[in-house]
DOSE-678792 format. One line per 5 residues: their letters; for each residue y, z, x of N, C-alpha, C. Coordinates in steps of 0.05 Angstrom, whole numbers, plus 5000, padded with zeros to 4 digits. Atoms other than C-alpha are relative to their C-alpha. Last residue first. Layout:
<torgus>
A) Y,Z,X,Y,Z,X,Y,Z,X ~ ...;
</torgus>
This chain:
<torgus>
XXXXX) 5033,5015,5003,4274,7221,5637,4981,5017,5013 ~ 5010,5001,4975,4336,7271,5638,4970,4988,4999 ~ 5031,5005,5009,4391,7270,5576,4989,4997,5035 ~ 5013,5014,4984,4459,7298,5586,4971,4992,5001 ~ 5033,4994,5001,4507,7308,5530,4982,4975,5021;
XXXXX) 5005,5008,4978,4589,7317,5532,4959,5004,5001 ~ 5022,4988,4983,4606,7338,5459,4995,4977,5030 ~ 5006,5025,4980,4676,7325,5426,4980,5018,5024 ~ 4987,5019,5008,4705,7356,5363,4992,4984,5016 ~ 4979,5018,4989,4682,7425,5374,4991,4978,4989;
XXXXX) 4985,5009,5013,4640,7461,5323,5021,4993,5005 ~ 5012,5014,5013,4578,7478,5363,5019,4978,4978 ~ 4989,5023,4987,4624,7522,5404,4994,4976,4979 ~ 4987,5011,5017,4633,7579,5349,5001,4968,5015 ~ 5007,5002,5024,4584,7628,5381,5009,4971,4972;
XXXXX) 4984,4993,5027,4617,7623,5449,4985,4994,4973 ~ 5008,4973,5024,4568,7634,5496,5019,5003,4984 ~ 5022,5005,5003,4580,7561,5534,4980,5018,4982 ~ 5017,4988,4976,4648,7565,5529,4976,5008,5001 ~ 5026,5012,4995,4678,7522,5473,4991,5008,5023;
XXXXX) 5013,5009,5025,4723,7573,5437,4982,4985,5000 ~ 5013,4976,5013,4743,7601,5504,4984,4999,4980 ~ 5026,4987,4986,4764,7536,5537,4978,5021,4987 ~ 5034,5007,5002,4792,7519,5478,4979,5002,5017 ~ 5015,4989,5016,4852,7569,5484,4978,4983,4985;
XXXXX) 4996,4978,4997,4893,7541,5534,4982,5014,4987 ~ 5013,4993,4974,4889,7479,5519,4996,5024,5009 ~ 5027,5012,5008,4906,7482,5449,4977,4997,5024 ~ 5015,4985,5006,4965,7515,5470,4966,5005,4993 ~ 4999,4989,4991,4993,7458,5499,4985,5028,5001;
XXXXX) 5025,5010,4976,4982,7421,5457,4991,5009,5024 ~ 5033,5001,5011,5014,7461,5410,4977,4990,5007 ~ 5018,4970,5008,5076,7459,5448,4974,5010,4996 ~ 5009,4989,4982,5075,7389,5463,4992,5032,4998 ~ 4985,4985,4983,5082,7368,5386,4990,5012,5035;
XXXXX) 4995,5015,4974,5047,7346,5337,5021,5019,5018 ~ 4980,4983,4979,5006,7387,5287,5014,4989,5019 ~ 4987,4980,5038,4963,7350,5237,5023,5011,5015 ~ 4984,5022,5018,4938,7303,5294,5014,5008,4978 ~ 4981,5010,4987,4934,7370,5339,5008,4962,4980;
XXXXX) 4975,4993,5013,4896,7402,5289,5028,4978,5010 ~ 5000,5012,5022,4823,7364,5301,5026,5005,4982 ~ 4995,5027,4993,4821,7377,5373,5010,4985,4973 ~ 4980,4990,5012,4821,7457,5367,5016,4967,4989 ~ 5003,4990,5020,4747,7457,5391,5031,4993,4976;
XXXXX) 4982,5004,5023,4760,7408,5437,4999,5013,4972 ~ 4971,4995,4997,4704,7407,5485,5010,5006,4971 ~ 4977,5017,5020,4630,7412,5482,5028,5008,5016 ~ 4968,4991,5003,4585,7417,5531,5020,4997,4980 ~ 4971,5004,5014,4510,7396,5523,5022,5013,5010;
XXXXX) 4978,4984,4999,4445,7394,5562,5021,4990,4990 ~ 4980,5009,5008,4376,7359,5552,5019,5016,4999 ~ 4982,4982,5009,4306,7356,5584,5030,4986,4994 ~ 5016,4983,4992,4246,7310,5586,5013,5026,4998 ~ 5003,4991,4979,4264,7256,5545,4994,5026,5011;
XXXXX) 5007,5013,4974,4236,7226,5494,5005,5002,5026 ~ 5028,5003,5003,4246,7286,5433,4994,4980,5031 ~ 5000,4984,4977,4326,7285,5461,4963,4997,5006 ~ 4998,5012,4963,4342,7238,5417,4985,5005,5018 ~ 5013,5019,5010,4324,7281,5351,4994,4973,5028;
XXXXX) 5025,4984,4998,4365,7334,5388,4971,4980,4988 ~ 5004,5009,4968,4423,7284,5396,4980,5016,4997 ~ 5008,5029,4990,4419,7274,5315,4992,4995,5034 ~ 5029,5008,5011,4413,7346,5294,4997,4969,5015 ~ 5014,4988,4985,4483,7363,5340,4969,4996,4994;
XXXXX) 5009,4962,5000,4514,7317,5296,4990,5008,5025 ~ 5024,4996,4999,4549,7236,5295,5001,5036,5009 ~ 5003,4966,4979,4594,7229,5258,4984,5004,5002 ~ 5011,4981,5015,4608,7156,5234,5003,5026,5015 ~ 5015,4987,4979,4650,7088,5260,4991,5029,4981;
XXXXX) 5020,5012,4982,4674,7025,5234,4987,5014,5015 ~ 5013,4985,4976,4715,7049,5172,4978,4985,5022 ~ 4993,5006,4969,4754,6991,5144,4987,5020,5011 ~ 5015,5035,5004,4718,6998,5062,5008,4993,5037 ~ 5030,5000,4995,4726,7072,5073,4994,4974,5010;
XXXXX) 5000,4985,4978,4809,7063,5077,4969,5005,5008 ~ 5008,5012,4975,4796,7026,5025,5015,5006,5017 ~ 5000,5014,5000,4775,7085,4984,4999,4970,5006 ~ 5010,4995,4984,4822,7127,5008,4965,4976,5000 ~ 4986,5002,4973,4881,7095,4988,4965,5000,5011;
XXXXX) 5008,5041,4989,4845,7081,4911,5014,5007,5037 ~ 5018,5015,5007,4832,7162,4917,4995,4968,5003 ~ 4982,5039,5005,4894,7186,4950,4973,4994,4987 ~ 4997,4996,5017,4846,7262,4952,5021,4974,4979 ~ 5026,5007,5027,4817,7241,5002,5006,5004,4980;
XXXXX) 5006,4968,5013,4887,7244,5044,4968,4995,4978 ~ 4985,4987,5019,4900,7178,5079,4987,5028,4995 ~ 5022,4984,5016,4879,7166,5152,5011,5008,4974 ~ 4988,4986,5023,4924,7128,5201,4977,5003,4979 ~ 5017,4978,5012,4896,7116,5270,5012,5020,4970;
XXXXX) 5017,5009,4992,4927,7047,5281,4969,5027,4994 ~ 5010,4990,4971,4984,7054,5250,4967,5008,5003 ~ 5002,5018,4985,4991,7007,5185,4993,5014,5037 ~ 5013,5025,5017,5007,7055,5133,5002,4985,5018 ~ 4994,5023,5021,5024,7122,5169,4995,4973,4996;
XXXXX) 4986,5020,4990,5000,7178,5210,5008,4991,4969 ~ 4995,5002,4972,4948,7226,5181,5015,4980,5001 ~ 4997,5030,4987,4933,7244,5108,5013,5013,5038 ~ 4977,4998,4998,4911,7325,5094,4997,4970,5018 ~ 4977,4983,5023,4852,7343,5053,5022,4986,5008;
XXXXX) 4999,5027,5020,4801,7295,5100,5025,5011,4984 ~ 4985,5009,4990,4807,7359,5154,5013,4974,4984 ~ 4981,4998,4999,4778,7395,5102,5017,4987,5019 ~ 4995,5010,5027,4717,7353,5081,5033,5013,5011 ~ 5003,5021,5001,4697,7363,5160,5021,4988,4971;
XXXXX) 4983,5012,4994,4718,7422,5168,5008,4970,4998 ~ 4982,4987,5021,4666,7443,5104,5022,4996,5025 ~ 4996,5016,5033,4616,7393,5128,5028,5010,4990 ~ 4984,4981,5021,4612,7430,5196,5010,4980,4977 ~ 5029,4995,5006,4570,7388,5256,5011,5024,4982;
XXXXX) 4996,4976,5017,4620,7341,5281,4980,5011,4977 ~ 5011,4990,5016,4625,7303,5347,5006,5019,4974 ~ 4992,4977,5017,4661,7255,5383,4977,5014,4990 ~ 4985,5008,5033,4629,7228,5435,5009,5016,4986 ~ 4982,4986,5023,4620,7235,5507,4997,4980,4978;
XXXXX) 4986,5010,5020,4544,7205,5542,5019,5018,4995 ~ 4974,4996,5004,4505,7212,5603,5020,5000,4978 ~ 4982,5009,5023,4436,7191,5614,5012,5019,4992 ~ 4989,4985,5025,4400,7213,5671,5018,4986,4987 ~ 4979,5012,5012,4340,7184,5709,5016,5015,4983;
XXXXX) 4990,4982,4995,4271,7232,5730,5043,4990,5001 ~ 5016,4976,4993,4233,7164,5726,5025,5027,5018 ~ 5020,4981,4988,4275,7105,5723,4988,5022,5001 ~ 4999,4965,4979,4318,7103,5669,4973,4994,5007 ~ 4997,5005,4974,4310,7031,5634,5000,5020,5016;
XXXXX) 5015,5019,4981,4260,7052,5575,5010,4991,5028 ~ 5025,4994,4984,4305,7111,5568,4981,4991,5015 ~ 4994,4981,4971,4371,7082,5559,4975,5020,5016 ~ 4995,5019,4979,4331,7036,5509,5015,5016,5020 ~ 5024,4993,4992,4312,7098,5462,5006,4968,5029;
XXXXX) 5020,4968,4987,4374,7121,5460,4977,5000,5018 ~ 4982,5010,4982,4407,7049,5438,4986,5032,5019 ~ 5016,5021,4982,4340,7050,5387,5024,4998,5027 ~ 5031,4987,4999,4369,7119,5350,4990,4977,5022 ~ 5003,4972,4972,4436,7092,5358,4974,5005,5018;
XXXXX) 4992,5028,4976,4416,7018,5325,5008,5033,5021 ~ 5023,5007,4987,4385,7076,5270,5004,4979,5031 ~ 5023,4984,4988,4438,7113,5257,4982,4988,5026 ~ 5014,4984,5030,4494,7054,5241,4981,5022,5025 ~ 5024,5018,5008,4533,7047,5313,4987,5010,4977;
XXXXX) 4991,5028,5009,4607,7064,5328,4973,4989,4987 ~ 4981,4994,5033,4590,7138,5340,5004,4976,4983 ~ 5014,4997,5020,4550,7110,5405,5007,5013,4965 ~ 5016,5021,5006,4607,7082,5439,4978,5002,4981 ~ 4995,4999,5023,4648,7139,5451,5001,4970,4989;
XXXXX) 4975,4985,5012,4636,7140,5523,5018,4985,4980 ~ 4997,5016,5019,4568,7109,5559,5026,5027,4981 ~ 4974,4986,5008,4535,7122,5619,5011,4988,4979 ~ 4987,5019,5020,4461,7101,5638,5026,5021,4993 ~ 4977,4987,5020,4437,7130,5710,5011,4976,4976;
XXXXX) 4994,4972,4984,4389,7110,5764,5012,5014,4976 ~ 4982,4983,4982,4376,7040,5738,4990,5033,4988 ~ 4979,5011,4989,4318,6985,5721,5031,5017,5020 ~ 4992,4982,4973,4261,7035,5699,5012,4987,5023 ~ 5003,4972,4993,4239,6979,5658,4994,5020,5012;
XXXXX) 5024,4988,5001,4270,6916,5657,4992,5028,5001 ~ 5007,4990,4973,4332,6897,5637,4968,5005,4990 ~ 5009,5017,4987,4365,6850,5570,4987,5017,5029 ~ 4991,5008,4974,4383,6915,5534,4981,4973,5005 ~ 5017,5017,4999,4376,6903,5448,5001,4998,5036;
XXXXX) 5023,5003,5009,4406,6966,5429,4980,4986,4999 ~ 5003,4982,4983,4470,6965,5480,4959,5008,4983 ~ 4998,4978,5021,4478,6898,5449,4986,5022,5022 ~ 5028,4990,5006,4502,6837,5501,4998,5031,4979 ~ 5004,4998,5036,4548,6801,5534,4977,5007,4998;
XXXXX) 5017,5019,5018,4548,6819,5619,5003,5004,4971 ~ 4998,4980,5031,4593,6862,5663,4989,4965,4988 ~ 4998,5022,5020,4580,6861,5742,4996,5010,4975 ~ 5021,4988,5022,4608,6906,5791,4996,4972,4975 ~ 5027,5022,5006,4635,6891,5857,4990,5024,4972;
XXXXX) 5018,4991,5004,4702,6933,5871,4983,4983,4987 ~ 5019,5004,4975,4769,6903,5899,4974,5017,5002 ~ 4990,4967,4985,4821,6941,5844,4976,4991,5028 ~ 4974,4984,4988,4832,6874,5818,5007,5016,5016 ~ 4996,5019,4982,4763,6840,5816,5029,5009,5014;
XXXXX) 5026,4985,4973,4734,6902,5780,5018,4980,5025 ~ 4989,4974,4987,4793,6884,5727,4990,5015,5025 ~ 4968,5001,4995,4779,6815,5723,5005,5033,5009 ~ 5013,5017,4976,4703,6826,5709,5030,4998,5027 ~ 5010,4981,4981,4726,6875,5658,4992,4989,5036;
XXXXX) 4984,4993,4991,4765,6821,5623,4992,5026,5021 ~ 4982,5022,4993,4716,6769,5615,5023,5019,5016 ~ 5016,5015,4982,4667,6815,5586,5022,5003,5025 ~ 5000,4977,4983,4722,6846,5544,4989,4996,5017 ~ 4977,5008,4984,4737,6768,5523,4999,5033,5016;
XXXXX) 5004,5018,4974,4658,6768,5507,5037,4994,5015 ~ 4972,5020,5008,4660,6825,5465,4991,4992,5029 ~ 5001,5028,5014,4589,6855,5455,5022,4976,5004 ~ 4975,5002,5028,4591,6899,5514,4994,4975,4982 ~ 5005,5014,5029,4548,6913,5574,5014,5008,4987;
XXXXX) 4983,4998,5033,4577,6942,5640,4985,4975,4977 ~ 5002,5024,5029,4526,6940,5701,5013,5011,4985 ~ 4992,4989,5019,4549,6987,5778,5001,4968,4975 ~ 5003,5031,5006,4530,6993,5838,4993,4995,4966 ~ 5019,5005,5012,4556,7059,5853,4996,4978,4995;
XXXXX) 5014,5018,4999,4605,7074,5902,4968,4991,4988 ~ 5016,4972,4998,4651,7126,5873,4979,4988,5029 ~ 4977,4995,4976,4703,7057,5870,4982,5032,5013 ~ 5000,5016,4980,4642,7033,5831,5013,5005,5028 ~ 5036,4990,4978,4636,7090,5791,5002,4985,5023;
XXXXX) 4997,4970,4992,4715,7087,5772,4972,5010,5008 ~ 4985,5003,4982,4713,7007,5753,4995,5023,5022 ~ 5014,5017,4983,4651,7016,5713,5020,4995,5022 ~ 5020,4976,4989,4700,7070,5674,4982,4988,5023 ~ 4990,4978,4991,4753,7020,5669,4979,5032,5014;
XXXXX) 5016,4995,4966,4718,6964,5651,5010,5023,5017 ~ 4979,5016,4988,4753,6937,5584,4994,5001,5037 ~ 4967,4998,5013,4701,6965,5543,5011,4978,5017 ~ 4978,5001,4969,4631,6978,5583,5034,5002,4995 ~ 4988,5009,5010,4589,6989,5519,5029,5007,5014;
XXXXX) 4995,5004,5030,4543,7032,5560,5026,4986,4976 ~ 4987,4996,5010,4548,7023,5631,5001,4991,4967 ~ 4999,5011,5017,4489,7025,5671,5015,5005,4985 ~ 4986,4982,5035,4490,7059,5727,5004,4967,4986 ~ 5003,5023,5024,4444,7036,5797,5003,5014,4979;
XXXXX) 5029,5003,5028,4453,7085,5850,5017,4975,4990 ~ 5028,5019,4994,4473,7073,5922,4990,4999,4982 ~ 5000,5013,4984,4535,7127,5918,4966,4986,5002 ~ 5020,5027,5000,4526,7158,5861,4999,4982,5015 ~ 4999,5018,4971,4535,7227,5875,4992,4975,5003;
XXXXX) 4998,4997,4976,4530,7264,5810,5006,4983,5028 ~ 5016,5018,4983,4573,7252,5756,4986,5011,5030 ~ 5035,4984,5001,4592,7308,5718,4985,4974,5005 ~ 5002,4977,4984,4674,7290,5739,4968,5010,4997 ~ 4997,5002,4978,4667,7226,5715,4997,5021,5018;
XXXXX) 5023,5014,4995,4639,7239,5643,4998,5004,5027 ~ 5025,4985,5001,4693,7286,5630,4977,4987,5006 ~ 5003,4972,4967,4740,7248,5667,4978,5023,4995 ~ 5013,5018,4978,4732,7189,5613,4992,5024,5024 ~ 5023,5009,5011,4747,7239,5546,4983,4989,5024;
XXXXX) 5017,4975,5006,4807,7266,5586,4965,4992,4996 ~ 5002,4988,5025,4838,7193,5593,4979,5026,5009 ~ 5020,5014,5030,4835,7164,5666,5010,5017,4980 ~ 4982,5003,5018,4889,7188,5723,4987,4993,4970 ~ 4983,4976,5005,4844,7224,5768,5022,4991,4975;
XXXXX) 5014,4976,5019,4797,7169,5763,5012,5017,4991 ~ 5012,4978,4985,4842,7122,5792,4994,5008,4976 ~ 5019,4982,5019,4844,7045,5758,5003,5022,5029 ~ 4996,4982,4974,4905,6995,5777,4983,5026,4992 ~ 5027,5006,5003,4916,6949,5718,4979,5016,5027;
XXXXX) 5010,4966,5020,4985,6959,5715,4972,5004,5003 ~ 5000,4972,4989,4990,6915,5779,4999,5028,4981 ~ 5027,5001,4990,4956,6850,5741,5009,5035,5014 ~ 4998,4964,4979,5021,6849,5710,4989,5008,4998 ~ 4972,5003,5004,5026,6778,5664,5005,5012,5030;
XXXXX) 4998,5017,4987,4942,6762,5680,5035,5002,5005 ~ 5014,5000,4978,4929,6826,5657,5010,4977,5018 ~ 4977,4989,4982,4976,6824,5599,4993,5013,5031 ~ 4969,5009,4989,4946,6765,5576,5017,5024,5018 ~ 5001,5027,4984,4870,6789,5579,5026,4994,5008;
XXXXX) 4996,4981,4976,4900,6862,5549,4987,4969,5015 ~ 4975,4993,4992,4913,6813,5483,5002,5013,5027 ~ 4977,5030,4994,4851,6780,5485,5025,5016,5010 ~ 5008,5021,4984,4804,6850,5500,5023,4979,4997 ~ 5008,4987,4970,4821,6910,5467,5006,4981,5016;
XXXXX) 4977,4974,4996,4841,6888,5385,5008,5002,5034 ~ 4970,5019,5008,4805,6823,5387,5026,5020,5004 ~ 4999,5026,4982,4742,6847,5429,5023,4990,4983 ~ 4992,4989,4968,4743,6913,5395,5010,4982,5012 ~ 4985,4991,5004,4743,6874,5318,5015,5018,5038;
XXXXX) 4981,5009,4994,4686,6858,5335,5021,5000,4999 ~ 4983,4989,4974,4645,6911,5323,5019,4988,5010 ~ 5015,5001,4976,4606,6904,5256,5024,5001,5021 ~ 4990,5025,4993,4630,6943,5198,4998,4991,5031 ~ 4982,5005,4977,4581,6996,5181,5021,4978,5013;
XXXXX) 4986,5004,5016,4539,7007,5119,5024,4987,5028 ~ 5008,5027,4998,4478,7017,5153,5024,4986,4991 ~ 4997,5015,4970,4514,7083,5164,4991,4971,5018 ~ 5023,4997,4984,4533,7098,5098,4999,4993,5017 ~ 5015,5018,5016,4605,7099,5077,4966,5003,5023;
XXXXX) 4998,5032,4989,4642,7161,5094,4979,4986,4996 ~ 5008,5019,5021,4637,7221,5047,5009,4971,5019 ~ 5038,4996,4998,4624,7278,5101,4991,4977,4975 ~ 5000,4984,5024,4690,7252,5129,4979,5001,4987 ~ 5023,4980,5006,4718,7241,5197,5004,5001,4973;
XXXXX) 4993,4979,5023,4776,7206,5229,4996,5018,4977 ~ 5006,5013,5027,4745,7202,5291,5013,5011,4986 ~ 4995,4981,5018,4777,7211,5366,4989,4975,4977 ~ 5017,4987,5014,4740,7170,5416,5005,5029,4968 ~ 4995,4972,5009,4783,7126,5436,4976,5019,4983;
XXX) 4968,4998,5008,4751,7058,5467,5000,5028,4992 ~ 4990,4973,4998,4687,7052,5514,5027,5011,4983 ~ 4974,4995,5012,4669,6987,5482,5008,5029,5002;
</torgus>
């Protein structure tokens, strides 16, 4: 379930066993994009160059996968498995939703690229071990309590071949005190899709907890990860990522670009507290 990766963050969200389970992707993602696949199959038309930010960061720190074997972490709708494939990688998507399944399969079939996408938990893989070359996976693991992470980690390992890399964007956030403040100020409105009240709405917020389906994950947690493999590298992005829903406007988005390079550059002091880390693990 590669879906959006922005969170709406807060250091009082409900525990992480606490989690509402996933389906919800597969009704939201999947049926309805089934129909309008089959309506106008030509929207459906995958370049890399055109993907979401979040996806291109993955894509672009790919190396050369021509002949490898990737494993697509909670594959979504297929779009990313689409964009290795067309790379030429031979290429598995897992997902729990069986109409995303269904629809990924469709979408590989569209753009004339072989890849297969199977039901299934990214924590329980069906492969054997040291099955593929590379596991990939974007803003998928945020969605899972701790521990189903913790074991979705440790299964991208068991399959990685020997000297294998695993890939992952997610959001990230590793500052309590942005964290509680970004909560200060609601987002959107009552029924849109990323609408967030104010913490301070109490009964709003509240249930607004009771529908959360996803957590924050830290910089402590991928280092905890990291213990099984052999080495591990980060990037962040988006330091400034968390205004622009407070702030709309091209302008400011504009700006925002502009001036997060700097703020997440690899000796910037302040990176650690972007909004969205890029992390590579190496069996």
């Amino acid at each position: 379930m590669s879906q959006p990766t922005s969170s709406p963050g807060t250091s009082t969200s409900p525990p992480a066993a606490e989690l509402l389970d996933q389906s919800r992707w597969n009704d939201d993602y999947g049926k309805a994009a089934l129909k309008e696949l089959e309506d106008r199959p030509e929207q459906f038309t995958i370049a890399a160059e055109e993907m979401p930010e979040h996806k291109r960061i993955l894509i672009d720190s790919l190396p050369d996968v021509r002949g490898m074997r990737v494993l697509d972490f909670g594959s979504g709708q297929g779009e990313l498995s689409v964009a290795m494939a067309q790379r030429g990688a031979i290429v598995t998507g897992i997902d729990i939703g069986t109409e995303l399944v269904e629809l990924a399969s469709k979408l590989a079939e569209i753009n004339n690229v072989d890849c297969e996408f199977i039901v299934g938990s990214i924590h329980e893989l069906p492969f054997e071990d040291g099955t593929y070359d590379c596991v990939v996976g974007v803003g998928i693991l945020h969605h899972l309590p701790e521990l189903a992470a913790s074991r979705s980690f440790a299964e991208a390992h068991r399959v990685l071949r020997p000297g294998g890399l695993a890939l992952f964007v997610e959001p990230l956030e590793n500052s309590r005190v942005f964290d509680l403040l970004q909560s200060l100020i609601p987002v959107g409105s009552p029924g849109d899709s990323q609408y967030r009240p104010s913490i301070l709405q109490r009964t709003k917020w509240k249930a607004f907890l009771q529908t959360l389906d996803e957590r924050q994950l830290t910089d402590a947690e991928l280092k905890r990860a990291a213990v099984q493999f052999t080495a591990m590298h980060t990037r962040y992005h988006g330091w400034l990522a968390r205004l622009t829903r407070i702030i709309p406007g091209s302008a400011f988005a504009q700006f925002c670009e502009k001036v997060d390079p700097w703020l997440c550059h690899p000796r910037s002091p302040v990176k650690r507290y972007s909004r969205q880390v890029f992390v590579e693990f190496r069996k």
